[in-house]
N, C-alpha and C positions, 0 to 999 in steps of 0.2 A: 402714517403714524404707526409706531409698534404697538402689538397690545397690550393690554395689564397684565398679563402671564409674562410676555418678553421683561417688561419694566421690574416686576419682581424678582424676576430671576434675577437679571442682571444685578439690580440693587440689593440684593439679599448678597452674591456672591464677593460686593465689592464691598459690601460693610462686612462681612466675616473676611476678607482680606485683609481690611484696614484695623479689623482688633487683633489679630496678627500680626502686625505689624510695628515695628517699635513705635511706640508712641501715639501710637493707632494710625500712623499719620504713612500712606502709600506713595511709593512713587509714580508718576504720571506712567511711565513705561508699563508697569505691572497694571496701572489702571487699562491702560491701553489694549495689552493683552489678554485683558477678565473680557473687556467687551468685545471685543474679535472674537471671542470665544464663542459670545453670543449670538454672532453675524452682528453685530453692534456699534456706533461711535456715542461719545459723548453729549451730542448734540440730538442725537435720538432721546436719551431721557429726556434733557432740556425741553423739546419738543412736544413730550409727551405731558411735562408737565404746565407747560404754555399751555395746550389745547385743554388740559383733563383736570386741571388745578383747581378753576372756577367750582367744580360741583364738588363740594364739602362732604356730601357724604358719601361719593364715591371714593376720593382722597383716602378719607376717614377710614373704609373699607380694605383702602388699598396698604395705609401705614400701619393698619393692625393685624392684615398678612404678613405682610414683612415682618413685624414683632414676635408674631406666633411663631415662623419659620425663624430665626434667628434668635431666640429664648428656644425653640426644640432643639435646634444645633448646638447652643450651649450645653445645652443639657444632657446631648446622646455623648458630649465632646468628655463628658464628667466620668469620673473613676464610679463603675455602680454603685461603689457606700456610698457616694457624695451626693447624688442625684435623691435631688429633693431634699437637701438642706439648704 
């Protein structure tokens, strides 16, 4: 099973792909390539969330990393007047 650092990563990379993207919506292809990027398939998150799902507040722990890291990406992405409005 990958760790919670690979799962983030991965996931962070491919939800800021996918709000780049028209419609936020990715094609499989580019999905494909986020995760090779990561030494990764799609069935690795699947997995990770199979095994790791069940404890709530590690989840918990896990979806408010991702939030933080992808709210700071929006943020550093922002024109400096704009950040922090």
């Amino acid at each position: 099973m990958i760790s919670r650092e690979a799962f983030i990563g991965a996931y962070v990379d491919l939800r800021v792909g996918a709000l780049r993207s028209p419609g936020e919506e990715m094609p499989l292809e580019e999905r494909d390539r986020i995760l090779a990027g990561h030494g990764l398939v799609d069935q690795d998150l699947l997995d990770f969330v199979d095994v790791r799902g069940r404890d709530v507040q590690f989840m918990r722990r896990v979806w408010e990393e991702i939030d933080s890291i992808i709210t700071e990406k929006r943020e550093f992405s922002r024109d400096p007047g704009q950040r922090g409005t």
